[in-house]
C-alpha positions in Angstrom: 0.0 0.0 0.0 1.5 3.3 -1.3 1.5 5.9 1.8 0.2 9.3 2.3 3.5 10.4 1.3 4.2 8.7 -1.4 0.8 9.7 -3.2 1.3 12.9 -2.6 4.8 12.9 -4.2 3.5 11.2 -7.2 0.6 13.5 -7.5 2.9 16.3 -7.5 5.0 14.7 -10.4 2.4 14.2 -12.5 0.9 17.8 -11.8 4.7 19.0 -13.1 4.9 16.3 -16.5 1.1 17.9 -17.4 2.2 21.8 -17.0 5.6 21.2 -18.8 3.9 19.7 -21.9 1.2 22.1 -21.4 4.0 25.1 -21.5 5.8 23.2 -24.6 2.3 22.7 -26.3 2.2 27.0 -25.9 6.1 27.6 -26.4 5.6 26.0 -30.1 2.8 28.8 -30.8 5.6 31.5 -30.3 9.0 32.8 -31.4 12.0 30.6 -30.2 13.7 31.1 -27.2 15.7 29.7 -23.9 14.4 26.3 -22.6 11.5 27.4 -20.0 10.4 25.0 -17.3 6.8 25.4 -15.1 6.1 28.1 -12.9 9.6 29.9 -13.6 10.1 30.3 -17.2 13.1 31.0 -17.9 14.0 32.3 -14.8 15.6 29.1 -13.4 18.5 30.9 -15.7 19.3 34.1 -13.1 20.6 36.2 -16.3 17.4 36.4 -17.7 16.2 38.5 -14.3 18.4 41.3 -15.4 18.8 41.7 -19.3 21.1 44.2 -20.6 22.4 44.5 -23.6 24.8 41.6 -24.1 22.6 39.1 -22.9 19.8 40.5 -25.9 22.5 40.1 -28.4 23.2 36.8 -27.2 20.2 35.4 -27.5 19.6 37.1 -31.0 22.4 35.3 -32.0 21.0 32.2 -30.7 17.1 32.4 -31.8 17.0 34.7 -34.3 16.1 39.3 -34.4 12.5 38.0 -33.0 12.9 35.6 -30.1 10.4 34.7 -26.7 10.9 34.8 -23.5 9.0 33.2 -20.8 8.4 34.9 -17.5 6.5 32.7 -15.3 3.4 32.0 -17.7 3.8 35.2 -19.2 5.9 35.1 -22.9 7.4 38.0 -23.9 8.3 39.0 -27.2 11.8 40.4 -28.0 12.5 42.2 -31.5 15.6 42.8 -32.0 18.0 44.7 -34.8 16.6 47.9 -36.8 14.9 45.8 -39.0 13.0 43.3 -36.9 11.5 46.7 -34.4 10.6 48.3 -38.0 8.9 45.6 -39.2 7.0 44.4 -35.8 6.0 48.1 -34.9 5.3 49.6 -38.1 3.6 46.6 -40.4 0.5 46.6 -38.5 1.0 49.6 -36.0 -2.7 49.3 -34.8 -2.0 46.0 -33.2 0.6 46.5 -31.3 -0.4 50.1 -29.6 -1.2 48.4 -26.7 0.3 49.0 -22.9 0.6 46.3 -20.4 -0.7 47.3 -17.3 2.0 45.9 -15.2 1.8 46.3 -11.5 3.9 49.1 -11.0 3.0 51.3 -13.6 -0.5 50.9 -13.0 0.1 51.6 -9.2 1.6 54.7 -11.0 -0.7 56.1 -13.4 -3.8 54.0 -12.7 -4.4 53.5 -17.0 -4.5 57.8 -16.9 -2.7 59.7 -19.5 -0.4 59.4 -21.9 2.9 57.0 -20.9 1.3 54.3 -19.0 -1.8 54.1 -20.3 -3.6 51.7 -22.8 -7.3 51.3 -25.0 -9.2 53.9 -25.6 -7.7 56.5 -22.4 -4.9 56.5 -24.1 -6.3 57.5 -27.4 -8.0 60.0 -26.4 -5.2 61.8 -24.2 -2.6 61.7 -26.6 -4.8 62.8 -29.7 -5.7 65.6 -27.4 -1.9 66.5 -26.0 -0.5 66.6 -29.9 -3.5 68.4 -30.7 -2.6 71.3 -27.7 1.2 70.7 -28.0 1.3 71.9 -31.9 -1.3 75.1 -30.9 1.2 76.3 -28.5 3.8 76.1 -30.5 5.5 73.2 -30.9 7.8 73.7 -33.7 7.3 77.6 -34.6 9.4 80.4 -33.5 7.4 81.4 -30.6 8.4 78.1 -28.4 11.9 78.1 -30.2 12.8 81.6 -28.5 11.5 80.6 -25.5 14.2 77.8 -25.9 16.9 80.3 -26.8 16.0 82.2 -23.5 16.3 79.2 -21.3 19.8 78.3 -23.5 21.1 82.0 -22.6 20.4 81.5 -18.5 22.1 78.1 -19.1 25.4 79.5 -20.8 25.6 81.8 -18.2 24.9 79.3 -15.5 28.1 77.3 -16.8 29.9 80.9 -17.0 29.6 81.5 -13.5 31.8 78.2 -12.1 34.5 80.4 -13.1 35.5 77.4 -14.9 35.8 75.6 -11.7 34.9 71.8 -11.3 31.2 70.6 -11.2 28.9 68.2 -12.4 26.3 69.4 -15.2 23.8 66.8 -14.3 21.3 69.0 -12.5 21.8 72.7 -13.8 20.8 70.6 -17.1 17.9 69.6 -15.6 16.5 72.9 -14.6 17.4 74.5 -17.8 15.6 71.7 -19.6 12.7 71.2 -17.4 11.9 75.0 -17.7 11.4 74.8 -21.1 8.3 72.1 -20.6 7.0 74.2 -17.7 6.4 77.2 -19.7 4.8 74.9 -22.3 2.5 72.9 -19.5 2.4 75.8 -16.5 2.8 79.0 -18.2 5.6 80.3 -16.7 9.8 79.1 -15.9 11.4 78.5 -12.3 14.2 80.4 -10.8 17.3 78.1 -10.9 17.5 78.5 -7.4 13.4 77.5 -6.3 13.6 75.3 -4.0 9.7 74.2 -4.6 11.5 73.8 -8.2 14.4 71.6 -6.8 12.6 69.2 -4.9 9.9 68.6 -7.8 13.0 67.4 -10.1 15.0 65.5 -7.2 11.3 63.5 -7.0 11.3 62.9 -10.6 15.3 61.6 -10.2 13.7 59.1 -7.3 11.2 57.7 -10.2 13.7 57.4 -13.0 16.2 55.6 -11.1 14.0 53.1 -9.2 12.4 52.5 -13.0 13.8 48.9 -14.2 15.7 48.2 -10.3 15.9 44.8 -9.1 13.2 46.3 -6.4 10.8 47.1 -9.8 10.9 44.0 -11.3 9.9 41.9 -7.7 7.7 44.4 -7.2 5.6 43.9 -10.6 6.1 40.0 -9.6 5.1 40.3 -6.2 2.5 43.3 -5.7 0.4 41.7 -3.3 3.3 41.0 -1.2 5.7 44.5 -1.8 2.7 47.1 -1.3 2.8 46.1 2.6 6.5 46.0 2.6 8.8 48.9 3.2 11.7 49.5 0.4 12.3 52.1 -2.6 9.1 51.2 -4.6 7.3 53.1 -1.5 9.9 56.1 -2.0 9.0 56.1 -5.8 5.4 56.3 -5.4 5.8 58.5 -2.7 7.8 60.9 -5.0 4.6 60.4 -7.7 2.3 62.1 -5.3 4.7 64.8 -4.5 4.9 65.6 -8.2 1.1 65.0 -8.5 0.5 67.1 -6.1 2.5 69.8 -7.2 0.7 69.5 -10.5 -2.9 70.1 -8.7 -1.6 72.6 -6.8 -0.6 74.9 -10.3 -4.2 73.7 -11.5 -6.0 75.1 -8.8 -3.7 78.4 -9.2 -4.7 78.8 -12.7 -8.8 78.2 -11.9 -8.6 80.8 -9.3 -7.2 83.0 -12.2 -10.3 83.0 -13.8 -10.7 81.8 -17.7 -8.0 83.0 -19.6 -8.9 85.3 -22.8 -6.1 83.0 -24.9 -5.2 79.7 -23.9 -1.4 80.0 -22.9 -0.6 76.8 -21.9 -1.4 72.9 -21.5 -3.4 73.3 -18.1 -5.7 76.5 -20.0 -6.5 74.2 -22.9 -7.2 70.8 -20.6 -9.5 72.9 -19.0 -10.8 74.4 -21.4 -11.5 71.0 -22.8 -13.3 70.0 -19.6 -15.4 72.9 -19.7 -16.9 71.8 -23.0 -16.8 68.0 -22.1 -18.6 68.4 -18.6 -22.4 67.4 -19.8 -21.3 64.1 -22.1 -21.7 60.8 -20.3 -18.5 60.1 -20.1 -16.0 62.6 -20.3 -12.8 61.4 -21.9 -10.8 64.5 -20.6 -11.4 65.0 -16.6 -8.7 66.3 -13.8 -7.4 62.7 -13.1 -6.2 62.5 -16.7 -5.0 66.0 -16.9 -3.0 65.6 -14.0 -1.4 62.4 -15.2 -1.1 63.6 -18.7 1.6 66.6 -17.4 2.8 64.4 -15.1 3.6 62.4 -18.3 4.9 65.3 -20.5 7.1 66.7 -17.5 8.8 63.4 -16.9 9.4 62.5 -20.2 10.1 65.6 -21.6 12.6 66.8 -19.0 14.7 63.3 -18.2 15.4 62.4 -21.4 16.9 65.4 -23.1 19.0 66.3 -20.2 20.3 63.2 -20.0 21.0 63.3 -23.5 22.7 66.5 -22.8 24.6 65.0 -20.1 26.2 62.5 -22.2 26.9 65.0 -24.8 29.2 67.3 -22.7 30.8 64.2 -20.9 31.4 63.2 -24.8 33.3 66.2 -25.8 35.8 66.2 -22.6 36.6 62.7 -23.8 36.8 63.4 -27.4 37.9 67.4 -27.5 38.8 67.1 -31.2 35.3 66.6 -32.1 34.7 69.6 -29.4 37.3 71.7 -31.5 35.8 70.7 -34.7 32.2 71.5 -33.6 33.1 75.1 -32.2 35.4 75.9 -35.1 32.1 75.2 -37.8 30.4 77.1 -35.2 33.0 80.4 -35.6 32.6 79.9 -39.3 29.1 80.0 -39.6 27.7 81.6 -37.5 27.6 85.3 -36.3 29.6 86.2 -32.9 26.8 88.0 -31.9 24.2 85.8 -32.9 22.4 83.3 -30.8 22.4 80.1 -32.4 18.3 79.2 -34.0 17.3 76.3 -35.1 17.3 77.1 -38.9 20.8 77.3 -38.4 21.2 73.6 -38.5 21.2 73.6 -41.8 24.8 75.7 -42.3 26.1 73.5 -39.4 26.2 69.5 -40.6 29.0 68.6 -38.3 27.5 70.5 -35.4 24.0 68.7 -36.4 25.6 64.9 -37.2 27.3 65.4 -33.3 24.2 65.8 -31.5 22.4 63.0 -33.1 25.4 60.6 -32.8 25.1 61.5 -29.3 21.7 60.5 -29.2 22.5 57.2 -31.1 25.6 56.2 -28.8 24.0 57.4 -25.4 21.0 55.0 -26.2 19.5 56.5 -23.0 16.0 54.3 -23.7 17.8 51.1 -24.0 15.1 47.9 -24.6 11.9 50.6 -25.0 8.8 50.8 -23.3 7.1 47.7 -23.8 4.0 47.1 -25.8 1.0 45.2 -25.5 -0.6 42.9 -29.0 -3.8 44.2 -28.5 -5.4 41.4 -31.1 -3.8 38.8 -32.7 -1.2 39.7 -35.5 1.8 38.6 -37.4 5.3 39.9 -37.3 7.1 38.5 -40.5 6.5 34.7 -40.3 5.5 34.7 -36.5 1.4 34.5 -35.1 1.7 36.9 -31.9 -1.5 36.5 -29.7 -3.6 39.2 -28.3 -2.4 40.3 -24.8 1.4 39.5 -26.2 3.6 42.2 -24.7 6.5 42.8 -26.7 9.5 44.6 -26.3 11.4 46.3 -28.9 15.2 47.0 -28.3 15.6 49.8 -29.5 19.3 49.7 -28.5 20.2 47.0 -31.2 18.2 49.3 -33.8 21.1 52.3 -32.2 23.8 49.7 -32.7 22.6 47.6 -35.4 25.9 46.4 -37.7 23.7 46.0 -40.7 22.5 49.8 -40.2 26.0 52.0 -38.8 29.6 51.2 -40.1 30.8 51.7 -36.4 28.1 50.8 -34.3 30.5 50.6 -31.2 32.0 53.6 -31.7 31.3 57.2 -31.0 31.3 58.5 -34.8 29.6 61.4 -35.8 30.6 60.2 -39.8 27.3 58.0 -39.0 25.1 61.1 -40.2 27.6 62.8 -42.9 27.7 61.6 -46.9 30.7 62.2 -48.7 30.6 65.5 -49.0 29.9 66.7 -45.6 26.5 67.1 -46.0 24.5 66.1 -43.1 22.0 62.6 -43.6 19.4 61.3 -41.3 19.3 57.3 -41.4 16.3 55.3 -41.5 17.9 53.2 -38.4 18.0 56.6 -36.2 14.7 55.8 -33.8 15.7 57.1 -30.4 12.0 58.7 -30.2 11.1 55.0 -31.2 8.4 54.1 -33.9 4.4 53.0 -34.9 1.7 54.4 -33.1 3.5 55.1 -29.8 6.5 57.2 -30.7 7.3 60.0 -28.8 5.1 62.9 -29.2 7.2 65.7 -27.9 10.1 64.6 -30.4 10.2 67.7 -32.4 11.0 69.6 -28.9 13.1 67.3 -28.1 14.9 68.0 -31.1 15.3 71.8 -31.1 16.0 71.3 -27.5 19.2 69.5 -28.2 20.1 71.3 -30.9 19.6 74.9 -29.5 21.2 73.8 -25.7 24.0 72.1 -27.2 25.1 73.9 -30.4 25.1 77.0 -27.8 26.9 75.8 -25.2 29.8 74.9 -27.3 29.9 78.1 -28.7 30.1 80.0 -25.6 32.3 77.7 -23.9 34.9 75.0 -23.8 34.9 71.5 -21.6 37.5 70.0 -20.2 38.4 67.7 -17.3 39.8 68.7 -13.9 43.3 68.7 -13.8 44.6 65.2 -13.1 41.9 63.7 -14.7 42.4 61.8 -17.9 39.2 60.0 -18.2 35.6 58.4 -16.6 34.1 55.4 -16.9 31.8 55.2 -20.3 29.3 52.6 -19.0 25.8 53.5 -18.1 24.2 53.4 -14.9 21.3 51.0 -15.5 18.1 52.6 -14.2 14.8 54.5 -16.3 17.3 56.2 -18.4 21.1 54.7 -18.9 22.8 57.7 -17.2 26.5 58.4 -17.1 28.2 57.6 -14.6 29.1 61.1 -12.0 31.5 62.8 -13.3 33.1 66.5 -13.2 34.2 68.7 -16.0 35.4 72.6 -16.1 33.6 74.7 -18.2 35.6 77.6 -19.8 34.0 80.8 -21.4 35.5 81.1 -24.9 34.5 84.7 -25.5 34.6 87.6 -23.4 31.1 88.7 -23.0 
């Protein structure tokens, strides 16, 4: 007679033999991958808990530019290589505009806005956002001068080190973040706000707890991490302070009355609220407007100034392309003229520079994911509804099909033969399909105007004694340098 034991253990064997040809009956209905066992995955591997670069381009070697991973129960489908991201965001856009609601995210945003949110919300919001975005200027002189202004208070920001050692990181910050809060609020911060300061020290909280260890258990283990103490609780702390600050400029415009024009983001959302109020159900009510800036604030103040950060740490370790940048610069441009975005055109190198940064810095690495939401096809492959994919938008950045150099900082990348400057078809840092970045063309003149003028007022250098940093990124939201200090010296007497 078998005992209690015994049954028990057998029972629990043949519970494992049915879910492991259950999972290989569903493994053959996706993309190739890693051997994946019940209950884990592929996670009895630990490198798959943490994938950074070299582990994708490992397994693309292995499976194949479109691959699967399994996470628990949960596959997950990797494109890799420019080609491969084109082709799975662009063939069939509509199908893969989706957002999975992981835990964390939707602890964040609760499915409001723009970022995080999926279906119909975000339709809605982001139609709507474009829609106010391009009638306040995005694009036209008014929003590029404001631009100029911010790039002016920055120059002299630098000036005033006295070409003394510091880190950039954060005086990039404010001068970038004040260019999206006179778009959204109406009006710029004084560098030295305080109120200002600990609004973008919150934001740093979020970005860096974005893709922790402590993130990914947390999206794992919700249940169990929202009654345990740890960073997640700091992060979502640091989303209320910036939420909060958000209500609090909302209430300051109301009690200013309706404006006669609509100056900014927060007049127009509530303008739009106004004339939504009597439908059913609204589309565009305060939770989403507070979520939507919450969305265009983050995104559209970490990304550029880390991309700026990069870009000055770049020309300390490479001053010939520094000297060759500021000597088209003194050719082409007027002493006494501050740099516009038109200018670009006269200034190839200075132009090819600033989007090789963009391309080496990578500062998105894998993407945001997306969500299949019905079934399609990517090339040969059948990718089922509620699929979330990720497209690497690094190995688009370092494709060797795409860049001669892909490993190399090489601002030849966006130059033809004759020095003329070319954008490539594999450039995608703003990503691609239905969920590219809608503040891209900001982005761009932001970059352009901040850098092109920096260079021209000053000169970066390392401290004395210092030779070099370490290139690698600091894994986190954005790949950020790692800290460094330069010395910023005024080239022209003002």
């Amino acid at each position: 007679m078998l005992t209690l034991s015994t049954t028990l253990g057998l029972l629990f064997l043949c519970y494992v033999v049915f879910q492991f040809v259950k999972l290989q009956r569903e493994v053959r209905k996706f993309p190739p991958g890693p051997a994946s066992i019940p209950i884990f995955g592929c996670l009895w591997q630990p490198k798959y808990f943490r994938l950074d670069r070299s582990v994708l381009t490992e397994l693309a070697k292995s499976y194949g530019n479109i691959y699967t991973l399994w996470f628990g129960r949960n596959p997950v489908v990797f494109l890799n290589g420019f080609q491969a991201v084109k082709d799975g965001l662009t063939t069939h856009p509509e199908d893969v505009a989706g957002r999975p609601l992981a835990p964390f995210f939707h602890a964040m945003a609760k499915n409001k806005g723009i970022l995080l949110a999926t279906g119909s919300t975000w339709r809605h919001q982001r139609r709507f956002s474009l829609m106010v975005l391009k009638s306040l200027g995005l694009g036209k002189t008014s929003l590029e001068y404001q631009i100029q202004e911010e790039a002016s208070h920055l120059v002299q920001s630098f000036r005033n080190t006295q070409g003394k050692p510091m880190n950039p990181s954060f005086t990039l910050t404010l001068a970038v973040s004040n260019v999206i809060c006179t778009v959204v609020f109406g009006h710029r911060f004084c560098h030295d706000d305080k109120t200002f300061h600990q609004l973008l020290e919150a934001m740093e909280c979020i970005f860096t707890f974005g893709g922790s260890i402590c993130h990914h258990v947390y999206d794992v283990l919700p249940g169990l991490m929202r009654h345990l103490p740890g960073p997640h609780k700091k992060a979502l702390a640091c989303c209320e302070e910036v939420c909060s600050f958000i209500r609090k400029e909302i209430r300051s415009h109301q009690d200013g009355g309706t404006a006669e024009e609509l100056q900014d983001f927060i007049h127009c959302y509530l303008a739009q609220i106004e004339k939504s109020k009597d439908q059913p159900k609204p589309a565009h009510d305060e939770p989403n407007m507070v979520q939507c800036i919450f969305d265009l604030f983050l995104g559209g103040t970490e990304t550029s100034s880390t991309t700026l950060y990069w870009a000055l740490l770049y020309m300390v370790a490479y001053p010939d392309i520094q000297a060759k940048v500021q000597k088209e610069i003194d050719a082409r441009v007027d002493p006494g003229h501050m740099i516009c975005y038109e200018d670009r055109k006269n200034l190839p190198y200075t132009n090819a520079v600033i989007h090789e940064v963009q391309r080496f810095s990578n500062i998105i690495s894998i993407g945001v994911p997306r969500l299949c939401v019905k079934d399609t096809l990517i090339r040969q492959f059948p990718i089922k509804r509620g699929t979330v994919i990720f497209p690497s938008i690094a190995s688009a950045l370092y494709d060797p099909d795409e860049w001669e150099t892909p490993r190399q900082f090489n601002p030849s990348h966006f130059l033809d033969k004759d020095g003329d400057f070319v954008c490539r078809e594999a450039f995608i840092p703003f990503s691609i399909g239905h969920r590219m970045c809608l503040g891209d063309n900001l982005a761009r003149t932001e970059l352009f105007l901040f850098f092109s003028n920096l260079l021209k007022a000053l000169t970066f250098r390392f401290p004395e004694g210092v030779k070099d940093v370490n290139m690698e990124p600091v894994l986190g939201g954005t790949l950020q340098p790692h800290y460094f200090k330069i010395c910023a010296e005024p080239r022209h007497a003002l």
